[in-house]
Steps between C-alpha positions, in 0.01 A plus 500: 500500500274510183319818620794674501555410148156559362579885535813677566387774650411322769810484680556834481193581693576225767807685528355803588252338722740329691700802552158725625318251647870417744523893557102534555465189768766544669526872557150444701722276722582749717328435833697158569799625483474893620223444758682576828633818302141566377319431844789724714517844271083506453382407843352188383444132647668222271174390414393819389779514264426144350169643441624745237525169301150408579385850392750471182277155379157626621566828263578241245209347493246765502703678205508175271147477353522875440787437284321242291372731250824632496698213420243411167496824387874617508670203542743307797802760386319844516333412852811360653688814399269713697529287753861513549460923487250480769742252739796775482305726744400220667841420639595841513214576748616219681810594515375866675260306733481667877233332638255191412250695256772606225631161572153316387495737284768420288409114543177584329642702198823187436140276508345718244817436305538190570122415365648575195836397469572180730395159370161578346606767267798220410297240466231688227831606318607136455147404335521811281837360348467120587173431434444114544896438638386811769489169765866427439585871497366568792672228694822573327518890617372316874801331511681850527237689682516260796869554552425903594488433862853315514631787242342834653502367917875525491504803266291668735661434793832648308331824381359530880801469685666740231205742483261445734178389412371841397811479237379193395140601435668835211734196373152270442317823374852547242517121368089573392602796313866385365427140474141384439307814291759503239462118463110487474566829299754379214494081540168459623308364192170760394211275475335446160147649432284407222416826291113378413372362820161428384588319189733280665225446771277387244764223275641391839269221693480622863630267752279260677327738807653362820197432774549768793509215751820384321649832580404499822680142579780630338497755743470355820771228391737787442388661803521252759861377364614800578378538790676186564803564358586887584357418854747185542755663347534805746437268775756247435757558742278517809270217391786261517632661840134421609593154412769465746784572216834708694507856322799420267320189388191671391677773352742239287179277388313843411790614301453202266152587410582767230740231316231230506281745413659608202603131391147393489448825286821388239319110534134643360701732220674236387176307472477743171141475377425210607244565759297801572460695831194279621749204462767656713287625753362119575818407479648764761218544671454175637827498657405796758259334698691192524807680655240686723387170628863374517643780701157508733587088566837538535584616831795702400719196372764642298406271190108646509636860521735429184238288296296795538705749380584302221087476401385787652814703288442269161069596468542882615762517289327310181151672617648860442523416133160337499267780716706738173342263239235322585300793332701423218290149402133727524579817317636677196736780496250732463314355802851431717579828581183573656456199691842537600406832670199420671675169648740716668318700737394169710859345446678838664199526752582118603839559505484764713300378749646181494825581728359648775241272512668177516715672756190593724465106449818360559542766831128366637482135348867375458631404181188250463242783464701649254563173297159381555333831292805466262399122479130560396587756293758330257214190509231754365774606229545126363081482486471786313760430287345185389161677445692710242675192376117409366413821371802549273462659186512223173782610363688532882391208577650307219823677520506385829430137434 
């Protein structure tokens, strides 16, 4: 808990993290829970309506490296502020949606928002306050954020069956305006900015230039985990009724997931500084393919099925923290926001496509085409991550040691 100490502010912005980041995520959980509704009032296939997360991610994407100027120039608070003002009409236009094109409509304006407000906007924020403890920051406010599906699932099932799900849309468009602006607006720390830019450029040595081929491994490690691990994820339930699990079974070994999940994410931020995000990501990462292999070998036995939610739940769980931090070991905080944003629109695009794509798999294949992608994909991750392993910076690569 030393970061926590080394600045007290700290906690106070992890506070209001945890309570926008829990609103943000999981008022974008709609679809799950409202579908039916969603797909019987606009005409729509089920599918359809799923897609209006697909659209929500792509949107992401494609508005990230846009907002990378952004984010240097006025700071992690400032941006996310606008954000949140630009997801009220968002849900409000979903909320008034007739037919599917002011439905995708409003997907694509909460995406907008949610370029600059979920996870990457939080994760700059950290490194503006935490600076070298922004690893241990960042895992800490993941231990809350990955509880918004088992807060907000229920809660929107509540405000549903009280409201209806237009209802529920004005309350999600409310809790922006009465809950999360007037945190980013009076607890949301303004970022410091040097008054004589060019003489602090000159007494300050630059950091080290990082090759663009490191970047780009950086980038495809990210990518393809989440490919892996959004695609998986949405998949879970069928791909173990593909294995010959009884529907209450799959749905009582899925339901464990999220808890492993956010165990392995309490294991790594207990870990402190110890080791960076390179470290955890071997670590993690190397247990994905193995429980690939396991559950591909074996034949639906109950023991398989529960060894591999047990390793499959432990490394997506610990590689969340390290696809947020890995940039963490190659740049500065000048350098982090930007990088930050232009590693997001291939994460959303992956994890966007990933669902329906594993899907087409599993529905074609069986669960071993779907595993077998999944398979080479988490192998690819460990390679690359090892290739980074070498090119650590000096000073990274001693802390790590």
């Amino acid at each position: 808990m030393r970061f926590l100490k080394s600045d007290g502010r700290l906690i106070g912005v992890l506070l209001v993290l945890a309570v926008t980041q829990l609103i943000g995520w999981g008022t974008i959980g709609l679809p799950p829970i409202v579908g039916r509704d969603l797909a019987a009032d606009l005409g729509m296939s089920l599918p359809m309506v799923f897609a209006g997360t697909s659209v929500l991610y792509v949107s992401m994407g494609l508005c990230a490296p846009w907002l990378a100027k952004s984010f240097a120039r006025h700071g992690a608070r400032n941006v996310m502020m606008a954000g949140t003002v630009i997801a009220i009409p968002g849900y409000i236009l979903l909320s008034f949606a007739r037919e599917p094109i002011l439905y995708f409509t409003a997907w694509i304006v909460l995406g907008l928002a949610g370029s600059a407000t979920l996870s990457t906007g939080a994760y700059i924020m950290l490194n503006e306050v935490a600076g070298r403890w922004a690893k241990n920051a960042i895992g800490g406010l993941m231990l809350v954020t990955g509880l918004s599906g088992s807060i907000f699932w229920p809660t929107t099932s509540y405000l549903s069956d009280l409201l209806g799900w237009r209802g529920t849309c004005l309350v999600y468009a409310a809790m922006m305006l009465v809950i999360n602006l007037p945190l980013y607006a009076f607890f949301a720390p303004r970022r410091k900015i040097a008054k004589d830019d060019g003489r602090e450029a000159v007494k300050a040595a630059p950091p080290p230039a990082i090759a663009k081929s490191t970047f780009g491994l950086v980038v495809i490690a990210i990518t393809l985990n989440a490919f892996v691990n959004f695609g998986v994820g949405a998949i879970m339930i069928e791909l173990l009724r593909a294995e010959g699990l009884a529907p209450a079974q799959a749905l009582a070994f899925g339901s464990m997931l999220g808890v492993i999940q956010v165990s392995a994410r309490g294991l790594d931020f207990l870990g402190g500084g110890r080791w960076d995000g390179i470290t955890t990501g071997l670590v993690a990462g190397t247990a994905l393919p193995v429980a690939m292999l396991l559950l591909m070998t074996g034949e639906g036995a109950t023991w398989a099925v529960a060894v591999f939610i047990l390793l499959y739940g432990a490394g997506s769980g610990a590689m969340a923290v390290a696809r947020a931090t890995i940039p963490l070991v190659f740049y500065d905080q000048a350098e982090f926001a930007k990088a930050m944003s232009m590693i997001a629109l291939p994460l959303n695009l992956a994890s966007a496509i990933s669902p329906p794509l594993l899907v087409g798999l599993l529905t074609q294949f069986g669960s071993r085409g779907a595993l077998g992608l999944t398979f080479v994909f988490s192998c690819a991750t460990v390679l690359i991550l090892v290739l980074l392993g070498r090119r650590r910076p000096q000073t990274a690569a001693a802390a790590a040691t």
